[in-house]
Structure formats: C-alpha cells, structure tokens
C-alpha positions in Angstrom: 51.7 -35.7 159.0 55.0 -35.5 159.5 57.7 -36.7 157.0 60.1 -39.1 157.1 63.0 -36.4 157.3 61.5 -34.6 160.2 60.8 -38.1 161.8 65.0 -38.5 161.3 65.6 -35.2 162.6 63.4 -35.6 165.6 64.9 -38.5 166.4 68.9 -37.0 165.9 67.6 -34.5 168.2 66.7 -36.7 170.9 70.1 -38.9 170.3 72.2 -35.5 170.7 70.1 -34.2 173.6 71.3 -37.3 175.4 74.7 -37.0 174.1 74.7 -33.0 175.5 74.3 -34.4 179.2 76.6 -36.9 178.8 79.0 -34.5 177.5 78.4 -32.0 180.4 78.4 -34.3 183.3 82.0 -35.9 182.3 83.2 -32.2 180.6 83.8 -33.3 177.0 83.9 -29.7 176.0 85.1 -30.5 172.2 82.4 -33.3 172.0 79.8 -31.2 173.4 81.2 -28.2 171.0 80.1 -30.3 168.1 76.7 -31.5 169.4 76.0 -27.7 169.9 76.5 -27.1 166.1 74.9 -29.9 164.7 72.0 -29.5 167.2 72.1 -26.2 165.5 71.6 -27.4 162.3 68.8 -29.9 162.7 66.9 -27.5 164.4 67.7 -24.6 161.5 66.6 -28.1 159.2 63.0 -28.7 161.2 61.8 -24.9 162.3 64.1 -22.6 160.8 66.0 -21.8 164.5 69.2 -22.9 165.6 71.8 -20.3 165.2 72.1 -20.3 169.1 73.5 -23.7 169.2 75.7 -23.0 166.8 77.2 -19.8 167.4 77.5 -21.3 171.1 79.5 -24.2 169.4 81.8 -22.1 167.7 82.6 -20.2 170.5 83.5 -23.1 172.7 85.5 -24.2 169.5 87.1 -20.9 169.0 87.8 -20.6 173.5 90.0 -23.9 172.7 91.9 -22.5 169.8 90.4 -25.8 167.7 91.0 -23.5 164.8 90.9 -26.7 162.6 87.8 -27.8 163.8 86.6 -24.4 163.3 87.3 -24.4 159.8 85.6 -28.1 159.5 82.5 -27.3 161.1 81.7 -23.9 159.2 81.9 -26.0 156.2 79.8 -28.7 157.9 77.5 -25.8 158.4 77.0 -24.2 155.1 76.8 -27.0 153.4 73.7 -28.3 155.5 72.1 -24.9 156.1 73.4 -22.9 153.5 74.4 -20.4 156.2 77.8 -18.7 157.1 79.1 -18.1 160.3 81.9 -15.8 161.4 83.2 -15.5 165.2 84.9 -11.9 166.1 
C-alpha cells in the first residue's frame, strides 16, 4: 500500500511530466530547467534516482548563466534530498 506521500509525489510527477512537454514544445528552457530538478528530487524522494534530472537542470541553468537560479536551486535541492551538487 502506498502512502499518502508517495500518492503526492506520484501525482507531482505526472503534473511536471505534462509541464516538461509544454515546456519543450513552446522552448521555455528556464521553466523546463526547473521542472528537470524538481523532477529530480521527487524521483530521489520515491525510488532513490534522480540525479539525472537534476544535473541535466543545472546544466541548462548554468548554459544560461542563471547563476542566481543556480544558487536557488542547489539550496532547493539539499534541503529536500539532503544532496549537493556542483557543476564543472
């Protein structure tokens, strides 16, 4: 039986997997930066996976030189995985 945070996390994945295409079909690269990442960390949340969608997020972030957005989002990240990430 599933529990009623994986119900919400299932159903913030389907939201942002509907966001994602949105995002691609009319090129909201920034949007679709920060769907990657938060993507990331409901699926890091619900099986432990997920660093692919983030690290893909920061490096759209970080190909924009949204370095304040880059700071906002690592934050956003640790504090809801625990993890850090750094870009080279």
């Amino acid at each position: 039986m599933k529990s009623h945070l994986h119900n919400n996390i299932d159903s913030t994945l389907k939201y942002l997997d509907i966001a994602e295409n949105i995002c691609k079909e009319q090129r909201l690269y920034f949007q679709l930066a920060v769907i990657y990442i938060r993507k990331g960390i409901c699926l890091i949340n619900l099986t432990g996976k997920g660093k692919k969608e983030i690290e893909k997020g920061l490096n759209l972030m970080k190909m924009f030189d949204e370095n304040e957005a880059l700071i906002i989002l690592r934050q956003e990240i640790k504090i809801y995985t625990g993890l850090k990430f750094t870009l080279e």
